[in-house]
C-alpha positions, 0 to 999 in steps of 0.5 A: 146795395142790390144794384151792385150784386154780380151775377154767378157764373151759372143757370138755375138749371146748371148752364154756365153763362159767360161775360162779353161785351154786351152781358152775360150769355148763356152758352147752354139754354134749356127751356123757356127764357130766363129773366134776370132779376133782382127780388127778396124772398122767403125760402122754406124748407126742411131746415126752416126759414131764411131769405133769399135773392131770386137773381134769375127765373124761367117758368122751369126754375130759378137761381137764388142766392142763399146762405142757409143748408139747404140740400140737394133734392130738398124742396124749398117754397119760394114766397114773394109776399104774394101769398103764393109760394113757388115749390122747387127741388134744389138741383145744385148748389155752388157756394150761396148760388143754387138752382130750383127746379119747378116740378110743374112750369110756372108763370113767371111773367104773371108771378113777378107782375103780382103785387105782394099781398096784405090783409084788408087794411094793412100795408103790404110788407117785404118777405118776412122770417120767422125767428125766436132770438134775444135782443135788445131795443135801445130808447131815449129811456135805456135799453130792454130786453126784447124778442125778435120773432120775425123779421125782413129788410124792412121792418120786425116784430118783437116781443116785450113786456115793456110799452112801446109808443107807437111813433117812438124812435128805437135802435134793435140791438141784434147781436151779430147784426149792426144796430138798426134805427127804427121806429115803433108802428104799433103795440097789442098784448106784448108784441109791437111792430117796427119799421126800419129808417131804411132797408137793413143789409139783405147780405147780412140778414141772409148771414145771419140767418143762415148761421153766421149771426148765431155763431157772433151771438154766441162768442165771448164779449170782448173790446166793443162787442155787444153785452152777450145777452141771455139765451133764447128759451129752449121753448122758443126753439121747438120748431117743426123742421120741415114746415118752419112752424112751432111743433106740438111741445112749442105750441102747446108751451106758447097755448099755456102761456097764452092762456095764462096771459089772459085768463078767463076775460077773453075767449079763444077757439083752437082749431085742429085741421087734418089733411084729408086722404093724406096717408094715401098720398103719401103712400102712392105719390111717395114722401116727396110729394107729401113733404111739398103739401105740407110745406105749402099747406103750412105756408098758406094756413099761415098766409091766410091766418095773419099774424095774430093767429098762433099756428103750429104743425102737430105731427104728420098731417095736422096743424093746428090754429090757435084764434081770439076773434068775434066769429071764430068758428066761421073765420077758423072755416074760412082760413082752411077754405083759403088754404086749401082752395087750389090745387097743390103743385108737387113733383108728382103732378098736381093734387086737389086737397082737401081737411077736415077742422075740429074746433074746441073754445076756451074756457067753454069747453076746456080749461088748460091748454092740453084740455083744449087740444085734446077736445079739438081732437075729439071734434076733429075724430066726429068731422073725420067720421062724417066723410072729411072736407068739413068742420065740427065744434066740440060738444060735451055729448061727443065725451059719450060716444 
């Protein structure tokens, strides 16, 4: 239980604190005063996504306890679920405790007052983590083989062919993790939703995230283990290493796929977005400061996005999002607006950013996934020709200039 979590013998600036009869003391204060507190977050990173616990927090920094690789001097994004990720460098670590430091100070107080965010319509959701790995859903029927492909203390998303009754009573059978009852909330084009009865164990999700699970999934079956279920695709595992999101090869298989999947009878607009400026920024500020934009402007593309958009980092700066929606061109816009709104805090100062969008339809404009990629790229070339910060769609007249 989180009530009973004991607080590390340190700071996230690398004060120590000492007990005494009336709780902990910090016997070295920096900076502004340190909350105490107790909240699940997402961290993000160049070893990808994991969960986390805030245990303390100051408009300077914060001291989390995590169970991923995470460095000294990485930068990690601290989300909430409140569509606002923190950025912090890793200035120590000890055991699972480690502290962030903010590059900028921060409100915290206004930061943990917020409510956590959801689309118009849906409920709002603990911090989520996306992931790729095999499991099994037990029914009143049998068992199915499954995908998980994000997951929180409340609730996953999985992948399977079979159909799910909304309102239906499974178990996810993860291995590495204890069977987990739930029930099915809602089934669209071979992905449903799950709520936990209650809370899984964030210890043990934060475990096994950070490696302790894969290495049980892994292990031979013996005595009452799980069934050793079969390996992840290696196409499941193609994610970019410093955003966490599917990389060109992973997005261009699940683009084929998904392609595929629903031939002709749906149309859907793939949306190329290039950082504007980019390169000098990099250049002047220094890598560090390019790598913190990118992390949170993956991390926004895929809050504004939603969970039905397919997105993807393609390489330096450019993402890309795949939609199947009425009015994809003004909500392809609208998305990147919202990315892109509000200035990027960095650690070396704060950067307005702005992109340019290329968008090419399929089966209009292109017939295979490497097609469509290509003409948004096309596209993207025409919007970055008009002077940036602007969106072109695909016209067959650009193949001739």
């Amino acid at each position: 239980m989180l009530s009973a979590l004991r607080l590390p013998e340190r700071g996230f600036d690398g004060s120590t604190l000492s007990a005494s009869g009336h709780g902990w003391i910090r016997e070295q204060r920096v900076g502004a005063r340190t909350t105490r507190v107790l909240r699940i977050a997402r961290l993000s990173g160049k070893c990808g996504e994991s969960l986390g616990i805030i245990r303390n927090i100051s408009d300077h920094g914060m001291m989390l306890e995590i169970h991923e690789d995470f460095e000294l001097g990485n930068y990690l994004a601290v989300d909430l679920g409140d569509g606002a990720p923190m950025i912090g460098e890793v200035r120590w670590r000890a055991g699972t405790s480690a502290g962030l430091h903010f590059p900028q100070p921060l409100d915290c107080a206004r930061i943990l007052g917020k409510p956590l965010a959801a689309p118009k319509g849906r409920i709002a959701r603990l911090p989520r983590v996306r992931t790729a790995h095999a499991a099994e859903i037990q029914l009143a029927r049998g068992r199915i083989k499954v995908e998980v492909s994000d997951i929180s203390v409340g609730g996953a998303r999985i992948r399977c062919d079979d159909w799910l009754e909304p309102g239906e009573q499974v178990s996810l059978l993860v291995p590495g993790l204890d069977a987990i009852p739930a029930a099915v909330r809602w089934q669209a084009e071979g992905s449903a939703g799950i709520a936990f009865h209650k809370p899984a164990s964030i210890h043990a999700l934060m475990a096994w995230l950070g490696g302790a699970g894969m290495a049980l999934a892994a292990a031979p079956a013996t005595g009452t283990n799980p069934p050793q279920l079969e390996p992840v695709a290696v196409t499941e595992l193609r994610r970019d290493p410093l955003t966490g999101l599917h990389d060109r090869q992973g997005f261009l298989d699940k683009l084929e796929e998904t392609l595929l999947r629903r031939g002709n009878s749906r149309s859907m607009v793939l949306a190329v977005i290039d950082i504007d400026g980019f390169k000098a920024l990099n250049d002047v500020n220094g890598h560090e400061t390019g790598d913190a934009v990118l992390v949170e402007a993956g991390r926004r593309l895929a809050t504004a996005a939603g969970d039905q958009a397919l997105l993807a980092r393609l390489g330096s700066d450019e993402f890309a999002l795949l939609l199947s929606c009425a009015k994809v061109a003004e909500d392809a816009l609208s998305i990147v607006r919202s990315a892109f709104a509000e200035a990027f805090c960095t650690p070396s100062g704060s950067h307005a950013v702005s992109a340019c969008i290329g968008t090419a339809a399929f089966p209009r404009d292109a017939k295979s996934g490497e097609q469509l990629i290509c003409r948004a790229d096309i596209a993207l070339g025409a919007a970055k020709q008009a002077g940036g910060n602007r969106v072109e769609h695909f016209d067959r007249e650009m193949l001739d200039s």
